[in-house]
ZADO-1210 file (C-alpha; in nm, 4 decimals, padded with zeros to 6 digits):
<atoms>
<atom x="01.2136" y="-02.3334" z="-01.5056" code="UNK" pos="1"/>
<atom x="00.9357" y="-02.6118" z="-01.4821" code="UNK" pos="2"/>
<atom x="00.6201" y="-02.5892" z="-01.2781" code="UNK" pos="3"/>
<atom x="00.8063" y="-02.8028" z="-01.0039" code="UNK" pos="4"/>
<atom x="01.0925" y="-02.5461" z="-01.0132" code="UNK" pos="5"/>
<atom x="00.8738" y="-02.2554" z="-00.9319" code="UNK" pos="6"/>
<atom x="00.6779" y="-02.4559" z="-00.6692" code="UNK" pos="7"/>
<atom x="01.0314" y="-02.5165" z="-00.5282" code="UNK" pos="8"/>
<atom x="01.1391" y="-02.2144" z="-00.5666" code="UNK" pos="9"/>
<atom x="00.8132" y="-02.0324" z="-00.4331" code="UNK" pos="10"/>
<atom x="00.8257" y="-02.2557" z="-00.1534" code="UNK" pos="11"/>
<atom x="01.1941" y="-02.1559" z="-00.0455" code="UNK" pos="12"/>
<atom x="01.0890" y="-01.7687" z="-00.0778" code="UNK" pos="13"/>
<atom x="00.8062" y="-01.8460" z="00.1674" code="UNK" pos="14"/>
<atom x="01.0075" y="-02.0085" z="00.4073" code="UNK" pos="15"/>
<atom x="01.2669" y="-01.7242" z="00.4608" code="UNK" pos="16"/>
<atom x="00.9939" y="-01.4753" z="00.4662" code="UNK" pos="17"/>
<atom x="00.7566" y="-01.6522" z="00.7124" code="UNK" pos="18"/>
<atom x="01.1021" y="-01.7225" z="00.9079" code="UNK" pos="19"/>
<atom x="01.1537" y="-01.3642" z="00.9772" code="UNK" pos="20"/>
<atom x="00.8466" y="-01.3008" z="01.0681" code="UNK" pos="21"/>
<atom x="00.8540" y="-01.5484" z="01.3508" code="UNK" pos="22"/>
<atom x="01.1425" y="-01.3952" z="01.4268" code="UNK" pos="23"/>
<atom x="00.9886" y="-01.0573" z="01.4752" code="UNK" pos="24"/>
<atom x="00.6925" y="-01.2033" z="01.6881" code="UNK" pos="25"/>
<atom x="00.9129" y="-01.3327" z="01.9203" code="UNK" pos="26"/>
<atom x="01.1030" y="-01.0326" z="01.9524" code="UNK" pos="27"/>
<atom x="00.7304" y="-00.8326" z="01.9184" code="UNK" pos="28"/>
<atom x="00.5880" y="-01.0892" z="02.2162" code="UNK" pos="29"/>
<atom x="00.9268" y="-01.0091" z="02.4347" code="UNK" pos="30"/>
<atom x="00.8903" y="-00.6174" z="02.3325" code="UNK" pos="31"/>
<atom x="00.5223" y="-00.6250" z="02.4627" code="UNK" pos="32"/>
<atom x="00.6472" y="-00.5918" z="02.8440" code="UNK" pos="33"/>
<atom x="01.0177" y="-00.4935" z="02.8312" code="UNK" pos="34"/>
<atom x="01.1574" y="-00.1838" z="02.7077" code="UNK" pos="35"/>
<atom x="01.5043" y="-00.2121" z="02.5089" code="UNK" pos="36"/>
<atom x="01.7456" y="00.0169" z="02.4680" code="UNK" pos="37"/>
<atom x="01.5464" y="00.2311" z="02.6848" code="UNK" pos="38"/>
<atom x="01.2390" y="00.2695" z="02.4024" code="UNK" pos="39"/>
<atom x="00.8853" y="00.2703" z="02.6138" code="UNK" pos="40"/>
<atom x="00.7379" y="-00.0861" z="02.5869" code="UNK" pos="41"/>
<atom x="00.4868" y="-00.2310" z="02.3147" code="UNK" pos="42"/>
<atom x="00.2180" y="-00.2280" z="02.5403" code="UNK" pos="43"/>
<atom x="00.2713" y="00.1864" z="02.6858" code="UNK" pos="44"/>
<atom x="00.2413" y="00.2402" z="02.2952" code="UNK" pos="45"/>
<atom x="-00.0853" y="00.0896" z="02.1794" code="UNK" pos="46"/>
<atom x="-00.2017" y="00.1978" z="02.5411" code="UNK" pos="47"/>
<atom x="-00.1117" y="00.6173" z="02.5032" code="UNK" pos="48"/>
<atom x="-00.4115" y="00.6811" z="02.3069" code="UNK" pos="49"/>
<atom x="-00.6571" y="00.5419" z="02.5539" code="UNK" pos="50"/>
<atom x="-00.4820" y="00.6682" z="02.8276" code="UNK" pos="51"/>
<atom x="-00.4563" y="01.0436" z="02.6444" code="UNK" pos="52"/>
<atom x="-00.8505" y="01.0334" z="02.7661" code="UNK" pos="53"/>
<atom x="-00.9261" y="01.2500" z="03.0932" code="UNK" pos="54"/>
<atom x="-00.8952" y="01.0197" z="03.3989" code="UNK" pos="55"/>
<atom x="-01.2695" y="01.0904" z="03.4731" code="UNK" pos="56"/>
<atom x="-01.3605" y="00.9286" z="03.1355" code="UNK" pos="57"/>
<atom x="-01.1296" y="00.5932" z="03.1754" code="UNK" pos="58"/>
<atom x="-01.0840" y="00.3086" z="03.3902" code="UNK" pos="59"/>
<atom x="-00.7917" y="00.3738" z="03.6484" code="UNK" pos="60"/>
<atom x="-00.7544" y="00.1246" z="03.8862" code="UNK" pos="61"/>
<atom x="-00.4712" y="00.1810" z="04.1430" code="UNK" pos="62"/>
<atom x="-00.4134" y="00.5337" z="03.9462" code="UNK" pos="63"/>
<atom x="-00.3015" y="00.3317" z="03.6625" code="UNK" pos="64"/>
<atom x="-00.4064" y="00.3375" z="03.3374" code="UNK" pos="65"/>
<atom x="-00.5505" y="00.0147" z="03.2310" code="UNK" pos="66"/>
<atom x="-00.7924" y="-00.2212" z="03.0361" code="UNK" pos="67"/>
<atom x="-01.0019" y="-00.4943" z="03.1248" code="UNK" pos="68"/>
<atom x="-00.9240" y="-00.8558" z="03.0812" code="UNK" pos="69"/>
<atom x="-01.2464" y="-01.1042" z="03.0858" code="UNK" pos="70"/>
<atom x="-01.0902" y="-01.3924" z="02.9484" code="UNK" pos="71"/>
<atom x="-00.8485" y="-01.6573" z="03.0315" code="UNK" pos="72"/>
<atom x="-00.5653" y="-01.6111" z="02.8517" code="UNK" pos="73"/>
<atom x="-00.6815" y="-01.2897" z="02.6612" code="UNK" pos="74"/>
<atom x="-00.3672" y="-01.1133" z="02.7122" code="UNK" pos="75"/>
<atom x="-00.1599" y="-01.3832" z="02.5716" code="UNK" pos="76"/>
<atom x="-00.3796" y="-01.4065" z="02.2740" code="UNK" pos="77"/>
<atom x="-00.3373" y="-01.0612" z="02.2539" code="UNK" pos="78"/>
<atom x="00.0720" y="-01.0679" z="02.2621" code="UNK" pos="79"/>
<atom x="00.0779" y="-01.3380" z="02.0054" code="UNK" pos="80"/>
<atom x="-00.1185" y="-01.1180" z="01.7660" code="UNK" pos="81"/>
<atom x="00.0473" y="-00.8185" z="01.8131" code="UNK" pos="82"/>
<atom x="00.3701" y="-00.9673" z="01.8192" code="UNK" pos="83"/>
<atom x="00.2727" y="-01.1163" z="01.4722" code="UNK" pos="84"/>
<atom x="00.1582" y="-00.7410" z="01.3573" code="UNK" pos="85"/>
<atom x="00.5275" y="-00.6454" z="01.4447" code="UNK" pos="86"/>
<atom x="00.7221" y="-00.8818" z="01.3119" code="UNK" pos="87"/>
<atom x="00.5173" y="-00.8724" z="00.9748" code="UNK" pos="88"/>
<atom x="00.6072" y="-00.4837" z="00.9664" code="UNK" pos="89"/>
<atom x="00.9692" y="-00.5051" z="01.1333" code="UNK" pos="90"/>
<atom x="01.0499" y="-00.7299" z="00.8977" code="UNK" pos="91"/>
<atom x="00.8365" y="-00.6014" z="00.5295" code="UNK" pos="92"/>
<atom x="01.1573" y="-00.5224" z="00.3693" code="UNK" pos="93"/>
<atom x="01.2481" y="-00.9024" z="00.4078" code="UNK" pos="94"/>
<atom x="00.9151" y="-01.0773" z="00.2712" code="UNK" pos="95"/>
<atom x="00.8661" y="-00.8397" z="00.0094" code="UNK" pos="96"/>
<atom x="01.2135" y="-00.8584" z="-00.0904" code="UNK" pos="97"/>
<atom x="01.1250" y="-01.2356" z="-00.1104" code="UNK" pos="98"/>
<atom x="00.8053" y="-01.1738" z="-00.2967" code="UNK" pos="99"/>
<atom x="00.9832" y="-00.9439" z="-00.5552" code="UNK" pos="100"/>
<atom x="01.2544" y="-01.2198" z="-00.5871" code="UNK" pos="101"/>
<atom x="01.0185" y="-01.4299" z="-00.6914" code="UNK" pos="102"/>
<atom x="00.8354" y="-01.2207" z="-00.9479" code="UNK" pos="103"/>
<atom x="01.1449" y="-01.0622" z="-01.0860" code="UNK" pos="104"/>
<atom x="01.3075" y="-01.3677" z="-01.3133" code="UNK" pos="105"/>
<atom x="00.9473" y="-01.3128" z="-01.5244" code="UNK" pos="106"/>
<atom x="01.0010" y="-00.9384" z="-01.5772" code="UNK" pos="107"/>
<atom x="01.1837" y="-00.7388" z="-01.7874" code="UNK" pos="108"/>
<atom x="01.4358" y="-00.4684" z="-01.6500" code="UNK" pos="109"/>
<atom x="01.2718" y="-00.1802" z="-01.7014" code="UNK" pos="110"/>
<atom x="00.9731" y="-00.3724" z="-01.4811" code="UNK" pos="111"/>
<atom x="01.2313" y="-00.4609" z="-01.2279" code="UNK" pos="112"/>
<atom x="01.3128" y="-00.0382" z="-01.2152" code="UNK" pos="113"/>
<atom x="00.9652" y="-00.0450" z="-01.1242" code="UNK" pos="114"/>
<atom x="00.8921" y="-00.3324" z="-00.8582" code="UNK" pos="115"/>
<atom x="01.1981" y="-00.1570" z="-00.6821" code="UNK" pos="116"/>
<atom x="01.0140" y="00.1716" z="-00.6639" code="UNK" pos="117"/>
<atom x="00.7182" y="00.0332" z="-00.5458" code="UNK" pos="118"/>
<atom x="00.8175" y="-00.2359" z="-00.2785" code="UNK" pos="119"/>
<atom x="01.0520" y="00.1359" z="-00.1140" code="UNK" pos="120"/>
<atom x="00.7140" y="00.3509" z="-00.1757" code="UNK" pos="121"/>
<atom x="00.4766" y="00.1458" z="-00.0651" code="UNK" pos="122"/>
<atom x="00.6519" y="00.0969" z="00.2601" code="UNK" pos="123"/>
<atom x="00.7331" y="00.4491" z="00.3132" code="UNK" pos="124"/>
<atom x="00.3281" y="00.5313" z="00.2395" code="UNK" pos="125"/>
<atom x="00.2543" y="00.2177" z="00.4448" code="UNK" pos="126"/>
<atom x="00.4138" y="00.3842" z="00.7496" code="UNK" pos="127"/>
<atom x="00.2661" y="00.7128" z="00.6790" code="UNK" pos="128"/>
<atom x="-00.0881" y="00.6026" z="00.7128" code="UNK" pos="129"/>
<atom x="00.0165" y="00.4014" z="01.0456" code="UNK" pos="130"/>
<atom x="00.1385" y="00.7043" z="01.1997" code="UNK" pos="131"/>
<atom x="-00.1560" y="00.9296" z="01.1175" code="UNK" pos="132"/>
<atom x="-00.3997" y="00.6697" z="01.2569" code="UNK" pos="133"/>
<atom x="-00.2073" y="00.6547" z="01.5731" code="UNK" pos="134"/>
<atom x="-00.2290" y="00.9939" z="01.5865" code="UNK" pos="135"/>
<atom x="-00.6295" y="01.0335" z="01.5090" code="UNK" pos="136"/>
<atom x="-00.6956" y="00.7583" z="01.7385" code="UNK" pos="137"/>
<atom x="-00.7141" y="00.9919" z="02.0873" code="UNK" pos="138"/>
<atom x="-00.9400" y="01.2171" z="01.8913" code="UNK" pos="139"/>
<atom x="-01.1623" y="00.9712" z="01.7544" code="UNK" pos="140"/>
<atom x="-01.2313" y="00.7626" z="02.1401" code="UNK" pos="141"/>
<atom x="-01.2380" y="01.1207" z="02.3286" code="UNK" pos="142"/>
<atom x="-01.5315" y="01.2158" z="02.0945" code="UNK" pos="143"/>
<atom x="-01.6894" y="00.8532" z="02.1261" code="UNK" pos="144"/>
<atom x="-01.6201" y="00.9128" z="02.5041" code="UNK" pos="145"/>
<atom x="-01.7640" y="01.2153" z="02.5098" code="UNK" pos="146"/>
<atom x="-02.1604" y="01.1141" z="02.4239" code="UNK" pos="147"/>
<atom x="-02.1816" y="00.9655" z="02.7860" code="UNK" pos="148"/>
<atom x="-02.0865" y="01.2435" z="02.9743" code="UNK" pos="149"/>
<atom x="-02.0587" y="01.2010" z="03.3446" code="UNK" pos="150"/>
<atom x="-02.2909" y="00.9268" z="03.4086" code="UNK" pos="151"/>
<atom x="-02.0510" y="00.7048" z="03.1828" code="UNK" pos="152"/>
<atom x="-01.6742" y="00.5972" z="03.1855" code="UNK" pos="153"/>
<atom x="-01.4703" y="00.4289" z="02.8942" code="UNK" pos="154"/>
<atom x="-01.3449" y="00.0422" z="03.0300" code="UNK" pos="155"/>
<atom x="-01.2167" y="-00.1246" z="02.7175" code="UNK" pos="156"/>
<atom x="-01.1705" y="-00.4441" z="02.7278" code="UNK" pos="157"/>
<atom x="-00.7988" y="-00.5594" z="02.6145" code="UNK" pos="158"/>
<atom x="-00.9445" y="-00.7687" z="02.2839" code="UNK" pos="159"/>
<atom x="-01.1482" y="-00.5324" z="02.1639" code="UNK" pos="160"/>
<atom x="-00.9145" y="-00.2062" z="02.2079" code="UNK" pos="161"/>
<atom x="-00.6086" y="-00.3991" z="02.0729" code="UNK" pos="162"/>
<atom x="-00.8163" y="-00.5205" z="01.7626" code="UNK" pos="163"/>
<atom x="-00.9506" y="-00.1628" z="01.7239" code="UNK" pos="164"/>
<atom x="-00.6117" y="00.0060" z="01.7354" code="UNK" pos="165"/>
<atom x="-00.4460" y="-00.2588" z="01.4975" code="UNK" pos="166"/>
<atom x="-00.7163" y="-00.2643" z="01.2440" code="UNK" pos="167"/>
<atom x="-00.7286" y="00.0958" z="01.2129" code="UNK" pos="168"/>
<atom x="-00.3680" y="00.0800" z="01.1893" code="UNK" pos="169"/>
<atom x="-00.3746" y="-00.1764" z="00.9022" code="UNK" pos="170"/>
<atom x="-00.6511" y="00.0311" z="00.7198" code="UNK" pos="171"/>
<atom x="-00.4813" y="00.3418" z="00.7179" code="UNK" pos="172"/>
<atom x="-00.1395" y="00.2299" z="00.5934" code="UNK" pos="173"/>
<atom x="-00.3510" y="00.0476" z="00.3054" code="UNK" pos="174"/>
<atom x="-00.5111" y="00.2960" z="00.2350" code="UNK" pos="175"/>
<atom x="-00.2376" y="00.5135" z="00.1512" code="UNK" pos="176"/>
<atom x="-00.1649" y="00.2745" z="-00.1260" code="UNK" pos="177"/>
<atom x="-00.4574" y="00.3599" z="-00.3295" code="UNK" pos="178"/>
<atom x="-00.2405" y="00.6759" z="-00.4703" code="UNK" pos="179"/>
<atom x="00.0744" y="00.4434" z="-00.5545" code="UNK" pos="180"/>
<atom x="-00.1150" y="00.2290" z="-00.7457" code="UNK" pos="181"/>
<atom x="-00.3011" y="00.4899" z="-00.9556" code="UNK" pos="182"/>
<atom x="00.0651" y="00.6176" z="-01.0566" code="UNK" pos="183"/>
<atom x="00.1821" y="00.2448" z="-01.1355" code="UNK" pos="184"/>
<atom x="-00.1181" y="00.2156" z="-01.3583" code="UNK" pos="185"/>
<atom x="-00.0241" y="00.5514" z="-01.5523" code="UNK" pos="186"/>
<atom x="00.3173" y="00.3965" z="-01.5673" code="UNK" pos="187"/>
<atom x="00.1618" y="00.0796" z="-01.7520" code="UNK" pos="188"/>
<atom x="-00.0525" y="00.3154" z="-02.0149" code="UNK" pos="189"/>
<atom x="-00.3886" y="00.1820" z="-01.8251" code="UNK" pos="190"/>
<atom x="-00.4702" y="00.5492" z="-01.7089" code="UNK" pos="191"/>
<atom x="-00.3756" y="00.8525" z="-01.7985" code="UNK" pos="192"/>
<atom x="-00.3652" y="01.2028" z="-01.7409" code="UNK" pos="193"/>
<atom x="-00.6223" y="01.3464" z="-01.9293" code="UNK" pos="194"/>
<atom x="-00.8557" y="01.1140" z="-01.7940" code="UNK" pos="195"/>
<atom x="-00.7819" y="01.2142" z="-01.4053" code="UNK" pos="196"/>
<atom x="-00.8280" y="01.5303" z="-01.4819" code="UNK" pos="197"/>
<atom x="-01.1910" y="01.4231" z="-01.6379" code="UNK" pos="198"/>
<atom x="-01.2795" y="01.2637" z="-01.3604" code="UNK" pos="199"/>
<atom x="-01.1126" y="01.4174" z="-01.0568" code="UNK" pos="200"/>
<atom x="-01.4254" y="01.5111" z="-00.9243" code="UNK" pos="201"/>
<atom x="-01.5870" y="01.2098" z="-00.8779" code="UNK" pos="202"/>
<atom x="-01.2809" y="00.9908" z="-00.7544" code="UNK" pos="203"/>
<atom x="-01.2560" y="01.2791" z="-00.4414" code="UNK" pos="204"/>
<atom x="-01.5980" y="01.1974" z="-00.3827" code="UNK" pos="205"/>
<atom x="-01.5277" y="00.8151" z="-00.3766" code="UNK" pos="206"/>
<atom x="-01.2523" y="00.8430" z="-00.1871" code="UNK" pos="207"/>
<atom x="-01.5136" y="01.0330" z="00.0991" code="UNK" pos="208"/>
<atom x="-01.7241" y="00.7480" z="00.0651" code="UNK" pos="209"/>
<atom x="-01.4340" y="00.4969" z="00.0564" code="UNK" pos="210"/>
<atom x="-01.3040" y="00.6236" z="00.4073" code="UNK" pos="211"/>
<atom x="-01.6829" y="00.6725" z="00.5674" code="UNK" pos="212"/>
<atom x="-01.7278" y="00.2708" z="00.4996" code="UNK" pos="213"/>
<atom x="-01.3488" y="00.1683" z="00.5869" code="UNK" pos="214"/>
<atom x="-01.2808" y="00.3271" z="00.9023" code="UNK" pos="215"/>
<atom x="-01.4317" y="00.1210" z="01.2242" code="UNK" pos="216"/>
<atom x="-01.5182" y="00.3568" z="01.4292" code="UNK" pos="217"/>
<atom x="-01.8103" y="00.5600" z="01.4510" code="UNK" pos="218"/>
<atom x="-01.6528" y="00.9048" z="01.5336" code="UNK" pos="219"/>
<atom x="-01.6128" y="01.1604" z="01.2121" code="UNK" pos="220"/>
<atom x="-01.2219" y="01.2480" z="01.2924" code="UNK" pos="221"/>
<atom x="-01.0627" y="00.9181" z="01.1835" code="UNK" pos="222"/>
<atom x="-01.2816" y="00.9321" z="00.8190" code="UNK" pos="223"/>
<atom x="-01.2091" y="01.3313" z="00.7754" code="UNK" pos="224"/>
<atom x="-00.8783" y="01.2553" z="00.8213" code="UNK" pos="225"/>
<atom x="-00.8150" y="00.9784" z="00.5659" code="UNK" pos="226"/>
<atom x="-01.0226" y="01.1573" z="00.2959" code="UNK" pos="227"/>
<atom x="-00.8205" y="01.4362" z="00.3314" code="UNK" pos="228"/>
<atom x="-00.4993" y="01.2556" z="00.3372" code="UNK" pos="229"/>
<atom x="-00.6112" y="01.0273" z="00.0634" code="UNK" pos="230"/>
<atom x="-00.7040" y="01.3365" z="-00.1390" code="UNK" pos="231"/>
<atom x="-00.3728" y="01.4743" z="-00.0860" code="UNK" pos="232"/>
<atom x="-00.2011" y="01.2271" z="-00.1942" code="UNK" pos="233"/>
<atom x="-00.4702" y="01.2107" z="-00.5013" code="UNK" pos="234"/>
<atom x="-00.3723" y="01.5600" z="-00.6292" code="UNK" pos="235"/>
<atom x="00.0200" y="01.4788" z="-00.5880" code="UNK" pos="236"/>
<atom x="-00.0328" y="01.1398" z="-00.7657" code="UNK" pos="237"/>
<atom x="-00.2480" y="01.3444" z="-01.0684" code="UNK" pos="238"/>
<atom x="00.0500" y="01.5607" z="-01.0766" code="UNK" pos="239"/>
<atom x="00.3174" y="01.2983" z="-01.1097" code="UNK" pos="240"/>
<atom x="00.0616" y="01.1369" z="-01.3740" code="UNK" pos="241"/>
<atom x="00.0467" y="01.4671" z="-01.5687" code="UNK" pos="242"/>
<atom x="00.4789" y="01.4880" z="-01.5518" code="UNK" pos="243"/>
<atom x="00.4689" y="01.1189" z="-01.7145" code="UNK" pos="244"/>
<atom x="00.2362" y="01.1717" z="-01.9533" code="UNK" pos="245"/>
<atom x="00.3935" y="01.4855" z="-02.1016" code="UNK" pos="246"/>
<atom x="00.7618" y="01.3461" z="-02.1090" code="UNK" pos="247"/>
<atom x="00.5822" y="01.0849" z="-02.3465" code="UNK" pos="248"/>
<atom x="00.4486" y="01.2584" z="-02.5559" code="UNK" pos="249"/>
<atom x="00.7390" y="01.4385" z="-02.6068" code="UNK" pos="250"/>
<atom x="00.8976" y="01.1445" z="-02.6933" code="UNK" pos="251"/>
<atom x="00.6878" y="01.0565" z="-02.9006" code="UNK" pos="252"/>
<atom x="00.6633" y="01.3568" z="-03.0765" code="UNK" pos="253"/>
<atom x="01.0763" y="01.3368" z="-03.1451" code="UNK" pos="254"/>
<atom x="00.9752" y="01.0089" z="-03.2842" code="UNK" pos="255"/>
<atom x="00.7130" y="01.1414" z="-03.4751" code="UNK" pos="256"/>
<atom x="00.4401" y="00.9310" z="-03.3238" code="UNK" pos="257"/>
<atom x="00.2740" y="01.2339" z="-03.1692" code="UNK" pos="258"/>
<atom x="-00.0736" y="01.1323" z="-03.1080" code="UNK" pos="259"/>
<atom x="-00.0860" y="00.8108" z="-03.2142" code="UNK" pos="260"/>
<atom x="-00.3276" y="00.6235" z="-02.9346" code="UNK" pos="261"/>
<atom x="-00.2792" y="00.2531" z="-02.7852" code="UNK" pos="262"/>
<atom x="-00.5200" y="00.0922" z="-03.0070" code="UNK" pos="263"/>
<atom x="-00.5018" y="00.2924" z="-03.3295" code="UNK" pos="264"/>
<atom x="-00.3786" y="00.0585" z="-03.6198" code="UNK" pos="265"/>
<atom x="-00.0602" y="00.0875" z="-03.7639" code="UNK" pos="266"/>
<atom x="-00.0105" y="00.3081" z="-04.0931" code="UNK" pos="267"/>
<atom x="00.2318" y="-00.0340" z="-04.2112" code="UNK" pos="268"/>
<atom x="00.0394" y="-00.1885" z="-04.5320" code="UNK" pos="269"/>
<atom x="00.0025" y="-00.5536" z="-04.3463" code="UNK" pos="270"/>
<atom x="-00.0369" y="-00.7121" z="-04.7218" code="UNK" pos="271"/>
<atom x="00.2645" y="-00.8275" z="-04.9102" code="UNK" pos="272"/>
<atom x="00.3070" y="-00.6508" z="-05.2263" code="UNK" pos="273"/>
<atom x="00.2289" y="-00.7919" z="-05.5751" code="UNK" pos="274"/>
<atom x="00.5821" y="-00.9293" z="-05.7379" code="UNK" pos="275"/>
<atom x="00.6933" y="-00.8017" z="-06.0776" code="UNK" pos="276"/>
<atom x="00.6393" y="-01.0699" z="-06.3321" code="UNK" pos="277"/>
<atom x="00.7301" y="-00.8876" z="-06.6260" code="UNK" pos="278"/>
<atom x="01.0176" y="-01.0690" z="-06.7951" code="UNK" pos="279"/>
<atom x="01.3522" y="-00.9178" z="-06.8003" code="UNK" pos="280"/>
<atom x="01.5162" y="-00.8283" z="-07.1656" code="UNK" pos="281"/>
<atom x="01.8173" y="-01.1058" z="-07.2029" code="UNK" pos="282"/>
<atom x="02.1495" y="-00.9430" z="-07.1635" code="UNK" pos="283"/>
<atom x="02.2919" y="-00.8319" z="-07.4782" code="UNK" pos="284"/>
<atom x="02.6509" y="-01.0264" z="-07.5595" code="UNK" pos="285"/>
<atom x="02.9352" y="-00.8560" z="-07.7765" code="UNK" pos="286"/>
<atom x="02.9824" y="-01.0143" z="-08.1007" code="UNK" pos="287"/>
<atom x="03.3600" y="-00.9548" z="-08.0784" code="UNK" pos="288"/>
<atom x="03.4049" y="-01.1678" z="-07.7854" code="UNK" pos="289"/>
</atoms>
């Protein structure tokens, strides 16, 4: 393919994938208020941690729970973005179906094996870390609640509690990638076991400080909870590293490459040989013929 074909070609790919998407905004934006099928509605989702907070801690107006709107047109703003957030993630199998579509005509099939593991992991992990966060979020605004006692009461606005809850939503499920792609890169030869197991302790300590600068909030729950997670998922990607690494070297071995490294030279002399310029003894002839 030319450089116009792939600019056609990527160009196609990002059509159908930013299709969906629109697709699952407006269904996101109509989800926001109504409740299909019977589910609860967008909006009694991103609003159950707040409301898990005592009643004397909140704002509840009319005995509802509820947040604050200061601006015209906040809450649209604010169903247009989280429609967007749910269409993106309705619809991931789609665009990164797309994006792997796109990659896959330069890669080789055992690199194809791979993308396919990845794109169905990293969802799956993606998902994971969403679910947690949802989960930590209660914790993390009754502690951060807590500091005012009862001369204070928590009245989020909608903006700001929306944009909390989705970007510690986002940074959660990304976060759980961090593992995958240590195990791609042992898959690729870039890491490997021994040197994990070299330097386990500091990456557990990086991955404290990692989640002390990447979670928003101020409240020690949500960053204990992704360093432990993320060092979870550490050990269980070291393990899967240490599997690899030994079936290769086992293959190796059965090849009898056994400790050969990456960037030791080959034991095949790279000169040609010297040719034989001795002249040959003409063939003999029989005098009777």
């Amino acid at each position: 393919m030319t450089i116009i074909d792939h600019l056609f070609e990527l160009r196609y790919r990002l059509g159908v994938a930013m299709t969906f998407v629109i697709i699952g905004a407006v269904l996101g934006f109509i989800w926001f208020s109504s409740a299909p099928f019977g589910w609860p509605t967008l909006s009694d989702v991103l609003l159950g941690p707040y409301c898990a907070l005592p009643t004397e801690q909140r704002l509840s107006p009319n005995g509802t729970c509820q947040l604050l709107q200061t601006e015209p047109f906040e809450i649209f703003m604010l169903r247009m973005k989280v429609g967007l957030s749910v269409g993106a993630i309705l619809f991931s199998p789609v665009w990164l179906y797309q994006l792997w579509a796109f990659i896959t005509p330069g890669l080789y099939a055992h690199e194809r094996k791979y993308a396919r593991s990845f794109v169905f992991f990293a969802t799956i992990l993606f998902v994971a870390g969403a679910v947690l966060a949802y989960y930590v979020v209660p914790e993390a605004l009754s502690f951060m609640a807590g500091f005012g006692g009862e001369a204070f009461f928590t009245a989020l606005t909608g903006g700001k509690y929306i944009n909390f809850m989705l970007l510690l939503l986002v940074i959660f499920g990304v976060s759980f990638e961090l593992p995958l792609i240590l195990v791609m890169l042992n898959r690729a030869g870039v890491v490997t076991y021994e040197k994990l197991r070299r330097w386990w302790r500091g990456l557990v300590f990086a991955l404290f400080v990692f989640a002390a600068i990447a979670t928003p909030g101020q409240d020690p729950f949500s960053m204990l909870a992704l360093s432990a997670a993320l060092s979870v998922l550490f050990g269980i990607a070291v393990l899967i590293c240490r599997s690899h690494d030994r079936r290769k070297e086992k293959k190796l071995a059965a090849q009898g490459l056994s400790g050969v490294g990456l960037d030791e030279a080959s034991q095949v002399d790279p000169l040609a040989s010297e040719l034989d310029t001795t002249p040959s003894a003409p063939p003999k002839h029989d005098d009777a013929t």
